[in-house]
C-alpha positions in Angstrom: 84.5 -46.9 80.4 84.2 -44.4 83.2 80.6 -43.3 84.4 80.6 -39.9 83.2 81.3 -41.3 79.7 78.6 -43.2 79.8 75.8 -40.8 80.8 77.4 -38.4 77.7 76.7 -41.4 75.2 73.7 -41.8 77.0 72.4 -38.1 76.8 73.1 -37.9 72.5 71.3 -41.2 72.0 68.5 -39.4 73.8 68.5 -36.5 72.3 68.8 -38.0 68.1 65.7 -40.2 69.5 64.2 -37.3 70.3 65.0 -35.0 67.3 64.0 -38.2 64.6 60.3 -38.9 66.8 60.2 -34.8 66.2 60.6 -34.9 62.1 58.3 -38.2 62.1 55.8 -36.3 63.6 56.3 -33.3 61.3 56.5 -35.2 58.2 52.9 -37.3 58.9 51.2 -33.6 59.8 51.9 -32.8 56.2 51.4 -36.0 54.5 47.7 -35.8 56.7 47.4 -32.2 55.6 47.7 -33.0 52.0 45.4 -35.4 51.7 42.9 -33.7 53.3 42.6 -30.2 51.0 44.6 -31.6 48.4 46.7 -28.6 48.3 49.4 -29.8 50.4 48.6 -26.5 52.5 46.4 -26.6 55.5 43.7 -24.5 55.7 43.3 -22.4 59.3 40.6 -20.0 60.9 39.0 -17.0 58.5 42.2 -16.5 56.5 41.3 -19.9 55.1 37.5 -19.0 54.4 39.0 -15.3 52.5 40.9 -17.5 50.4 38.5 -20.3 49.6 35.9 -17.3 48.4 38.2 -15.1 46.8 39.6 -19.1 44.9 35.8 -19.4 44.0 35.0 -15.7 42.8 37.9 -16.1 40.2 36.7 -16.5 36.7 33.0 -16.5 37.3 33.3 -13.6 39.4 35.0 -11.9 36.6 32.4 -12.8 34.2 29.5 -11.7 36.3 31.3 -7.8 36.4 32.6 -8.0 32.7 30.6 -5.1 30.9 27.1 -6.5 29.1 25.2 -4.1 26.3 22.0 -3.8 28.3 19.0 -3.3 25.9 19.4 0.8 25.1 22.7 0.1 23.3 24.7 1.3 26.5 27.5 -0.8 28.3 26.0 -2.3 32.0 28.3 -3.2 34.7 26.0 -4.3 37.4 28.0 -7.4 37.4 25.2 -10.0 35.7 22.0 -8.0 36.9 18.9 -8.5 34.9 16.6 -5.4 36.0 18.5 -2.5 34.0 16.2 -0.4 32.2 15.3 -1.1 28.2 15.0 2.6 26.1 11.4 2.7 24.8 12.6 5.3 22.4 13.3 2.7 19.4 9.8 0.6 20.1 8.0 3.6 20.1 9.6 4.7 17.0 8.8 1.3 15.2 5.4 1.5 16.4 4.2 5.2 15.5 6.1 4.7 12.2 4.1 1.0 11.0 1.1 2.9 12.3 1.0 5.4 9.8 -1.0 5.0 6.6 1.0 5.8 3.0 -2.3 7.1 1.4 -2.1 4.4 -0.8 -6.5 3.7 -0.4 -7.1 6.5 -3.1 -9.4 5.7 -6.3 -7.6 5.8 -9.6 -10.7 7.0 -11.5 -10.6 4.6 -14.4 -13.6 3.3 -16.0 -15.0 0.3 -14.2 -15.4 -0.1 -10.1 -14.1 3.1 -9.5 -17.4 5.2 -9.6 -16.3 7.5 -12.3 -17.7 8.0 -15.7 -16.7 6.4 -19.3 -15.2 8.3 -21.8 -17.3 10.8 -23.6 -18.5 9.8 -27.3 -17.3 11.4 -30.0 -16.2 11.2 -33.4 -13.4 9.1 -33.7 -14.7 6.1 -31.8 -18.2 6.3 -33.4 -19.7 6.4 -36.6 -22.6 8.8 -37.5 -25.0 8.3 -40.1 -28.5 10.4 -40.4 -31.4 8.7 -42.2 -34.8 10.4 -43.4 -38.1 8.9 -41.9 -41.6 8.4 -43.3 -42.9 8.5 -39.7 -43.5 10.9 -38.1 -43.5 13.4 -40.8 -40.2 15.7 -41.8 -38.0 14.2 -39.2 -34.4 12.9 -39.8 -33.2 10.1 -37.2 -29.3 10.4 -36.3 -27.6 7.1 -35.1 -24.4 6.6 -34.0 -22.7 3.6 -33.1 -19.7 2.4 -31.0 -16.7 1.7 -33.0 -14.1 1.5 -30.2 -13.2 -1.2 -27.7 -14.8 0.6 -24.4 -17.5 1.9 -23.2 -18.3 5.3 -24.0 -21.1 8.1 -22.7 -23.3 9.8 -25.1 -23.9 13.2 -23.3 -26.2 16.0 -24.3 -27.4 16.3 -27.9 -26.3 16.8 -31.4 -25.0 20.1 -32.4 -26.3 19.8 -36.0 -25.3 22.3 -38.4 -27.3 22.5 -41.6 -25.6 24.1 -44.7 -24.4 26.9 -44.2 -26.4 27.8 -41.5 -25.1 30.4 -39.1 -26.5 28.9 -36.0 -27.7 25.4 -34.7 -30.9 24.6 -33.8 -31.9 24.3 -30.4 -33.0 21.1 -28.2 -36.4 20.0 -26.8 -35.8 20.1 -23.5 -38.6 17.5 -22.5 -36.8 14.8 -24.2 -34.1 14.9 -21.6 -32.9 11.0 -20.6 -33.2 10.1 -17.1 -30.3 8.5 -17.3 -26.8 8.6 -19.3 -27.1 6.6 -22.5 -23.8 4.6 -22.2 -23.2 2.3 -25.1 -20.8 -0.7 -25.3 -18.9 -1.5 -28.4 -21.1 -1.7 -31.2 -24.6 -0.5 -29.5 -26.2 2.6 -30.8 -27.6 5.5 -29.6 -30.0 8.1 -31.4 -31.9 11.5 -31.8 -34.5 12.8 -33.6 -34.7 15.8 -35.8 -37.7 18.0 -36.6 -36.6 19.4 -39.9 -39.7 21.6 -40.5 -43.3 22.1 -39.7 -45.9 19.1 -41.2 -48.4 22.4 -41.4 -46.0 24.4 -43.3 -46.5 27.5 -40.5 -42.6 27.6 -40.6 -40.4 30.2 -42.2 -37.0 30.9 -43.8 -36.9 27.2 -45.3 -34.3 26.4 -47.3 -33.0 23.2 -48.9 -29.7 21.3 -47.1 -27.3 19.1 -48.3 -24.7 19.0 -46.0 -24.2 18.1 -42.1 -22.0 18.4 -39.1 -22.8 16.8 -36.1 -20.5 18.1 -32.8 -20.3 16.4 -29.7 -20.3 17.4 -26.2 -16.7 17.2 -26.5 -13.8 15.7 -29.0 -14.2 15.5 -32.4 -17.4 15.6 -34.5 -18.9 13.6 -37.5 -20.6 14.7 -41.1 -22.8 12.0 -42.1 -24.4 11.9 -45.2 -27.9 13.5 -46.4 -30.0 12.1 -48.8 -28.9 13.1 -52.3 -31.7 15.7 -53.2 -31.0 17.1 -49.9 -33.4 17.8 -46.7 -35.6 20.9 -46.3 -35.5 23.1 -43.5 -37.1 25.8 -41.8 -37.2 28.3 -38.8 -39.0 25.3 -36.8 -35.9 23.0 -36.8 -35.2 21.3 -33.6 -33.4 18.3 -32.1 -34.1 15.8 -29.4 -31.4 14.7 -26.8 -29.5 11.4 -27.3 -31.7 8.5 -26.7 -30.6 5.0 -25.7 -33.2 3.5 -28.1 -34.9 4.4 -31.6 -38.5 4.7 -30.5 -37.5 7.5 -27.5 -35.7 9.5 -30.2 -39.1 9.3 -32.7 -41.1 10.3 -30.5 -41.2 14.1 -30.5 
């Protein structure tokens, strides 16, 4: 083999050394490479540091700027920011409406706690009966009594009608109560009734048989008179309602 042959073999064994020592090197860059980010690509300079934040912004990021109802009902975007503003319109609202009163503390009036009165007496929850007395002289004693199941006020005093008188005779006004005679079912109330005068100094007498009793309102009574009657005159006059027998005797 001449010597230029030999330094041609010579030069392409070099240069195949060369070239294999080149891709050994190559392939262990990569191979280090990859088992260093784990992405088989190396990372390099800022480029690398853009990418790693914009890999790290990805879904959280997202979530942060997805639209949130902030606390007025409105859409927020300030990508996860807590310090929007909350509309006071609706808690204002609430509170000026639960602060208002329905007027529902208003007394019914009905007998019993409220202040008010009872019913008024009359007729057809009591029962009237008028009864001649030996004492004190020519008086008649009225009584009625509470027939119903409440209590009921016995106001004023009996509008007695004699016969066929054409008036009714009028009321002694000293023997005003002090207070309302109330009575409960089955209590009594009464009056007295000076029928004539015991010296006989009264005119226009005349014998009665009959008797209506009115109330101060609703419906009246016509108890009974003796059976020979009761005698009258121009002296005939009543007492108020009395809560007992004696106050009603005594005029």
């Amino acid at each position: 083999m001449s010597a230029r042959t030999t330094r041609t073999t010579r030069t392409a064994r070099t240069a195949r050394t060369r070239f294999l020592a080149a891709t050994a090197v190559a392939l262990a860059a990569l191979t280090l490479t990859a088992c260093n980010d784990g992405n088989g690509v190396r990372g390099e300079g800022p480029s690398d540091t853009s990418a790693s934040s914009a890999q790290q912004s990805g879904p959280a990021a997202d979530a942060s700027t997805t639209a949130k109802p902030a606390a007025n009902g409105t859409a927020s975007s300030t990508g996860g920011s807590t310090g929007g503003s909350k509309s006071t319109s609706t808690a204002a609202g609430s509170t000026q409406g639960s602060g208002k009163k329905n007027g529902t503390g208003s007394k019914t009036g009905s007998t019993g706690g409220t202040g008010s009165r009872n019913v008024a007496c009359d007729g057809s929850t009591t029962k009237t009966t008028a009864t001649a007395v030996s004492r004190p002289l020519n008086h008649l004693l009225l009584t009625v009594t509470n027939t119903g199941t409440r209590n009921c006020d016995l106001t004023g005093y009996p509008i007695a009608r004699f016969g066929e008188a054409q008036s009714v005779p009028p009321v002694a006004e000293e023997t005003h109560p002090q207070a309302v005679v109330t009575l409960a079912p089955g209590e009594s109330g009464y009056a007295g009734v000076l029928l004539s005068a015991a010296d006989g100094s009264g005119g226009n007498g005349y014998t009665a048989k009959t008797l209506e009793v009115g109330f101060d309102k609703g419906r009246g009574a016509t108890p009974a008179l003796p059976a020979k009657g009761v005698y009258v005159d121009d002296k005939l006059t009543v007492t108020y309602w009395q809560q007992t027998l004696d106050a009603a005797l005594t005029y």
